[in-house]
FIBAZA-864357 format. One line per 10 residues: their letters; for each residue x, y, z of C-alpha. Coordinates in nm, 3 decimals, decimal comma. Layout:
N
a = X:Y:Z; ...
//
This chain:
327
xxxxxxxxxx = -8,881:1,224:-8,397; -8,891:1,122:-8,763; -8,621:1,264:-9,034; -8,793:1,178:-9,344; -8,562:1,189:-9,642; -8,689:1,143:-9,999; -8,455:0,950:-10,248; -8,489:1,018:-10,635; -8,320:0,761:-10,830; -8,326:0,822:-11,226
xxxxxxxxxx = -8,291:0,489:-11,480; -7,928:0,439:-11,675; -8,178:0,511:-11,958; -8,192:0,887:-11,830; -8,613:0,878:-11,874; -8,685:1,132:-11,632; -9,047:1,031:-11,646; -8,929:0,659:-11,494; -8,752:0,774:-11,193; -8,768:0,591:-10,892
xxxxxxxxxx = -8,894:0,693:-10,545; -8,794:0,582:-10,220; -8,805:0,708:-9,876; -8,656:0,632:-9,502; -8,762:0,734:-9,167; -8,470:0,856:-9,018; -8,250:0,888:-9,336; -8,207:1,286:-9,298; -7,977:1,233:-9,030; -7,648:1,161:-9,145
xxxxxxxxxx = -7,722:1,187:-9,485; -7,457:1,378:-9,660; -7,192:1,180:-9,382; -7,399:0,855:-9,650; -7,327:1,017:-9,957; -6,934:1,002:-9,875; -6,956:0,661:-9,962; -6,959:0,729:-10,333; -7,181:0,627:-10,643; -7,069:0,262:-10,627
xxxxxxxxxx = -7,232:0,195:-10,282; -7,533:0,489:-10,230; -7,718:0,377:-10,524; -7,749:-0,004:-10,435; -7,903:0,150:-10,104; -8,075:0,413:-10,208; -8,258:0,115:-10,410; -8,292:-0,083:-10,098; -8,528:0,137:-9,941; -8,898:0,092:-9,942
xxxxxxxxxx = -9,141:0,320:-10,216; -9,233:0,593:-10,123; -9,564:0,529:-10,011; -9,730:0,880:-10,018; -9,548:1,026:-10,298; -9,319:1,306:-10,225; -9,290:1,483:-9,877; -9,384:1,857:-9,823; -9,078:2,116:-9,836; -9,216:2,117:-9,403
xxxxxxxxxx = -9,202:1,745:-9,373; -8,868:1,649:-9,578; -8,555:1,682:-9,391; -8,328:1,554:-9,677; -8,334:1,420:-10,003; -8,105:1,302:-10,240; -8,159:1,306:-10,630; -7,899:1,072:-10,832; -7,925:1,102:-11,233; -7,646:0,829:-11,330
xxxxxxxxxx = -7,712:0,869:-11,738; -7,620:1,273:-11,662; -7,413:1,180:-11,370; -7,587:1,427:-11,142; -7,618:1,442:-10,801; -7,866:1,676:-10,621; -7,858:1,698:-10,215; -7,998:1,919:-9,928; -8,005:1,835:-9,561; -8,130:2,036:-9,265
xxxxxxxxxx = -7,836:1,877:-9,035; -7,497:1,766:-9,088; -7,145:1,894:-9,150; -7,284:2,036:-9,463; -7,489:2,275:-9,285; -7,198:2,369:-9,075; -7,033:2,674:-9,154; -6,698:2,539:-8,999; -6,719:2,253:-9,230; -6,961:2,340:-9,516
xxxxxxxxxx = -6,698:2,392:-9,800; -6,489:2,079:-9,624; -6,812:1,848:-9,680; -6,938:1,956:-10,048; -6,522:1,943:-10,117; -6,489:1,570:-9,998; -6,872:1,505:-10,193; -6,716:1,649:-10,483; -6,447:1,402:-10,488; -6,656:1,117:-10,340
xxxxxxxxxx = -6,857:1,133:-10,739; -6,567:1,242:-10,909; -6,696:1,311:-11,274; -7,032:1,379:-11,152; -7,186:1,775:-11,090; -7,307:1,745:-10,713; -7,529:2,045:-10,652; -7,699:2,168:-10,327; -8,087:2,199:-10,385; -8,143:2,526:-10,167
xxxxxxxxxx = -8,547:2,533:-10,253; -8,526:2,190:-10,095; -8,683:1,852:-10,269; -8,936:2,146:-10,509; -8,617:2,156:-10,657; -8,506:1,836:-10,731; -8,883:1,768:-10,902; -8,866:2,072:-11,124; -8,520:1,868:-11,253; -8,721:1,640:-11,339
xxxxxxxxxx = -8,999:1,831:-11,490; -9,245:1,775:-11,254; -9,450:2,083:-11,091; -9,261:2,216:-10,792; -9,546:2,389:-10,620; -9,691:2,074:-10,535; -9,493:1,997:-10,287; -9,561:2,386:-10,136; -9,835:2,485:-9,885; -9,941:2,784:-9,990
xxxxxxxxxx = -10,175:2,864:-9,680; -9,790:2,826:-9,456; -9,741:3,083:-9,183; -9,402:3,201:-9,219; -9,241:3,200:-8,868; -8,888:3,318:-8,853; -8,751:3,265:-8,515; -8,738:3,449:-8,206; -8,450:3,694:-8,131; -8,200:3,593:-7,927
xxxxxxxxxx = -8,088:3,856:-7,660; -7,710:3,892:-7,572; -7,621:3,627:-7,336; -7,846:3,369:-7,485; -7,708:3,003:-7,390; -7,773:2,932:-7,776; -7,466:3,150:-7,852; -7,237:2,998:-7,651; -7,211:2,671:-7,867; -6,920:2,659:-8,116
xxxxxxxxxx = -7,242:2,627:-8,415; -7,529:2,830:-8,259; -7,859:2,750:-8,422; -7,886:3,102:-8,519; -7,965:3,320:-8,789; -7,729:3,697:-8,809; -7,937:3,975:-8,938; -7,752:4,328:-9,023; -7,935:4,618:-9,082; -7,724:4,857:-9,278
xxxxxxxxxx = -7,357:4,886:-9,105; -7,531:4,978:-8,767; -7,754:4,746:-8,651; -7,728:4,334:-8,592; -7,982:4,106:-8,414; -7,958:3,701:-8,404; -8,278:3,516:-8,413; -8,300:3,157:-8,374; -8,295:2,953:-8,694; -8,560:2,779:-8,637
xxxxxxxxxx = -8,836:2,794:-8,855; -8,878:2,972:-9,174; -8,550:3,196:-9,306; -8,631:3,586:-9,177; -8,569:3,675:-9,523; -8,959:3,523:-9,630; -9,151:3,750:-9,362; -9,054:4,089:-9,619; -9,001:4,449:-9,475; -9,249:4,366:-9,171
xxxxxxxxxx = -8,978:4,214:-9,070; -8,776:4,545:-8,961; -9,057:4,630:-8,745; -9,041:4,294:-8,578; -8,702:4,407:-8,507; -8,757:4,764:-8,367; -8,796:4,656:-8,021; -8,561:4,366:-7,970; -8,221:4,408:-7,781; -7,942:4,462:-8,060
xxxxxxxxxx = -7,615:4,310:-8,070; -7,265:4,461:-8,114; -7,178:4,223:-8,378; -7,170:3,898:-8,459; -6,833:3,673:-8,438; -7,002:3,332:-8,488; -7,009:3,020:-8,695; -7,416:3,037:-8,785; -7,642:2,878:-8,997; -7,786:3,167:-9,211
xxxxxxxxxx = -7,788:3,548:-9,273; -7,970:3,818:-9,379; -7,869:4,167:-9,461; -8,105:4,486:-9,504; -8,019:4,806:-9,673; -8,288:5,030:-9,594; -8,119:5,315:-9,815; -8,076:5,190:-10,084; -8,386:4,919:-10,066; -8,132:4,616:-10,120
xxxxxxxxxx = -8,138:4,283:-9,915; -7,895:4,032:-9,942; -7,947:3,691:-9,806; -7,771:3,330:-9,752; -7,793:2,994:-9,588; -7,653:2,670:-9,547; -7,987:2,419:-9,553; -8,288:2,485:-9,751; -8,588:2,741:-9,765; -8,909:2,700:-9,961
xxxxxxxxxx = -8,943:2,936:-10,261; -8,504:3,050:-10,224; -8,542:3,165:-10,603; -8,850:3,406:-10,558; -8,786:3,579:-10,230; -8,880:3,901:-10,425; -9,183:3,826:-10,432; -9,189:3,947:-10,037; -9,019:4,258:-10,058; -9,253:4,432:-10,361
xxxxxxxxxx = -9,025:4,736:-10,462; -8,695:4,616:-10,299; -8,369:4,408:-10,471; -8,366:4,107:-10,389; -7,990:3,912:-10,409; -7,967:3,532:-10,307; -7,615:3,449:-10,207; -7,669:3,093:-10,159; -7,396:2,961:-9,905; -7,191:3,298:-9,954
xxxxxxxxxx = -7,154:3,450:-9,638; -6,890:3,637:-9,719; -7,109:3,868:-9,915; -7,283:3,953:-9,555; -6,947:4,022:-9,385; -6,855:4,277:-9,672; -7,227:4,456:-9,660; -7,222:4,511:-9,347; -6,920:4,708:-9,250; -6,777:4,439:-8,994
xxxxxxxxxx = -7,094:4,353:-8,777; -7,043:4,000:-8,891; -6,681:3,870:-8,873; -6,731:3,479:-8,831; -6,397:3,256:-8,687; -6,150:3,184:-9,022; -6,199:2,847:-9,113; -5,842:2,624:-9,150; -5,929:2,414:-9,460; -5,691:2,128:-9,357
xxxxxxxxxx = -5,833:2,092:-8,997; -6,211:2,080:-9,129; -6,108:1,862:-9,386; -5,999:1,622:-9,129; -6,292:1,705:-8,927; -6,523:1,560:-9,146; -6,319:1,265:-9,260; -6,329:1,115:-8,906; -6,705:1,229:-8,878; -6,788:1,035:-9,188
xxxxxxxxxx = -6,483:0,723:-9,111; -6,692:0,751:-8,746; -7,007:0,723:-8,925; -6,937:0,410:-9,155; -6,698:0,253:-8,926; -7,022:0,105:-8,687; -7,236:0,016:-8,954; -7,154:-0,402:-8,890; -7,325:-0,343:-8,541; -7,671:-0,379:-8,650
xxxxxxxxxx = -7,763:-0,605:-8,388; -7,779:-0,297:-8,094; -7,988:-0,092:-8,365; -8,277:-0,381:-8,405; -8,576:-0,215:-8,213; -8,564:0,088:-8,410; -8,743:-0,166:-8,706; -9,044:-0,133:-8,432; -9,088:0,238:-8,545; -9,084:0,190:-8,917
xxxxxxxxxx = -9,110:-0,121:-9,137; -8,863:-0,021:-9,394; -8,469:-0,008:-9,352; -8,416:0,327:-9,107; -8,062:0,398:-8,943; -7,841:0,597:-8,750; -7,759:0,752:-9,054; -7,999:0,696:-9,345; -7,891:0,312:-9,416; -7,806:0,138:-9,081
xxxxxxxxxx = -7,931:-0,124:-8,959; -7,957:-0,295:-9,294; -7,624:-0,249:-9,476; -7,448:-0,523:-9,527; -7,123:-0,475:-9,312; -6,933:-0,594:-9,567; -6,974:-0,305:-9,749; -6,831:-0,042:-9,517; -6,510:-0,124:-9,610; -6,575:0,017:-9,979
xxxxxxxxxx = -6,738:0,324:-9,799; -6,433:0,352:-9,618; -6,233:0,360:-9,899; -6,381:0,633:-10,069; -6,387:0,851:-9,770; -6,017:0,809:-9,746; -5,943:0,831:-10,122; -6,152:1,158:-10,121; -5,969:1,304:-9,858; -5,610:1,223:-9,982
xxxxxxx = -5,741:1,414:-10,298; -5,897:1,691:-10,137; -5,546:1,723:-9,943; -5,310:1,700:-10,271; -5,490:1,930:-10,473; -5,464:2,163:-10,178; -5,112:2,138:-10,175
//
């Protein structure tokens, strides 16, 4: 299955109206493990990928997408998968990114790649489809074999301090169906609480006509979600769980996160990731599915292996920073 990722590449000239364009097959997938490598070796690559030949990809069909802005020294990112979009190690990863472009503001795109063309002036509804069902996922009864993994695929919905259902997060966030979306709920089996690591959240007020909402990918239209609850306050939290666990009277208590350990987590992730890109040869058929340079990640099998030393490098040097200013 494909992982389209869209790359946005602005001149040293900072003419928004020159970018460049380029795509990859399977570049979603390990993306933000890519970006570790730093400024000096991500833009060469992002250059050595084909044009993208249909323009941009829909908010359905892009997995990932990177925007780099080297005259502003900006760095836009979102990915559907990865450590990012962990919530074990999603402050870890945008911590290491951080350091990985030090100098540059690195900023998560939650309204997916319509956000990184409205940075560049271009119209962000085109890359909408307004006639899109919104499908949240199903709900997940107690038990579920989902819930068992140490990062369910899951969604934690709290309705005032009483209530909490997990649906799967597949889909579109449960936030976009509106208030129909309590009645959805009525019937499904209710959970004590939730104590897990998940992707996204959603709390409802019903009182006081307040929702509250967060996630760790992306979700088409994130800034307008009031739009779908007419009458009702709307608050996006962004990646800020935290806000959930404090609304909703402890019905969501996720396992503490140990900085250090995640921090090291990722590091070998990303040291894992980098460390196999010389072994191109074993990664050859996958050309057969796409003529441009595809990978494991979003590069392989076309970097040059001696550049994964440099990427290396930077993983390392951003850790060791991350660590000392933790100190």
């Amino acid at each position: 299955m494909a992982e389209w990722a869209t790359f946005a590449v602005v001149p040293d000239s900072g003419d928004h109206e020159r970018y460049e364009l380029y795509e990859s097959r399977f570049g979603a997938a390990g993306l933000d493990l890519d970006l570790l490598a730093g400024p000096g070796v991500v833009l060469p690559f992002l250059r050595s990928h084909p044009p993208a030949r249909h323009g941009w990809r829909d908010d359905v069909h892009c997995a990932g997408a990177v925007l780099v802005d080297p005259h502003r020294r900006v760095l836009l990112v979102f990915v559907r998968d990865g450590p990012t979009t962990c919530l074990r190690h999603r402050a870890a990863a945008l911590e290491l990114l951080r350091h990985a472009w030090p100098g540059w503001q690195v900023r998560w795109t939650y309204d997916g790649p319509a956000e990184l063309r409205a940075y560049l002036g271009l119209d962000p509804d085109a890359v909408r489809d307004p006639g899109r069902e919104v499908r949240a996922g199903a709900a997940l009864a107690p038990g579920d074999q989902e819930l068992a993994e140490d990062d369910p695929l899951a969604t934690v919905v709290t309705v005032g301090t009483g209530r909490c259902h997990l649906l799967a997060a597949t889909g579109e966030h449960p936030v976009a169906g509106g208030p129909a979306l309590l009645e959805r709920l009525a019937p499904e089996p209710g959970h004590d609480g939730c104590r897990l690591a998940v992707l996204s959240g959603l709390h409802v007020d019903p009182v006081r006509r307040r929702v509250g909402w967060w996630l760790l990918g992306a979700q088409a239209g994130a800034y307008g979600m009031e739009s779908r609850w007419p009458g009702w306050t709307v608050e996006f939290w962004q990646d800020r769980w935290q806000e959930q666990t404090r609304a909703a009277g402890g019905l969501f208590v996720p396992p503490p996160v140990e900085r250090r350990q995640a921090l090291v987590d990722v590091r070998d992730e990303a040291r894992e990731h980098w460390a196999g890109r010389g072994d191109a040869a074993s990664r050859r058929p996958a050309r057969a599915l796409d003529p441009g340079p595809v990978s494991g990640g979003a590069f392989l099998p076309d970097v040059p292996a001696d550049l994964a030393p440099a990427a290396l490098l930077s993983v390392d040097s951003a850790w060791r920073r991350a660590v000392s200013q933790g100190r």
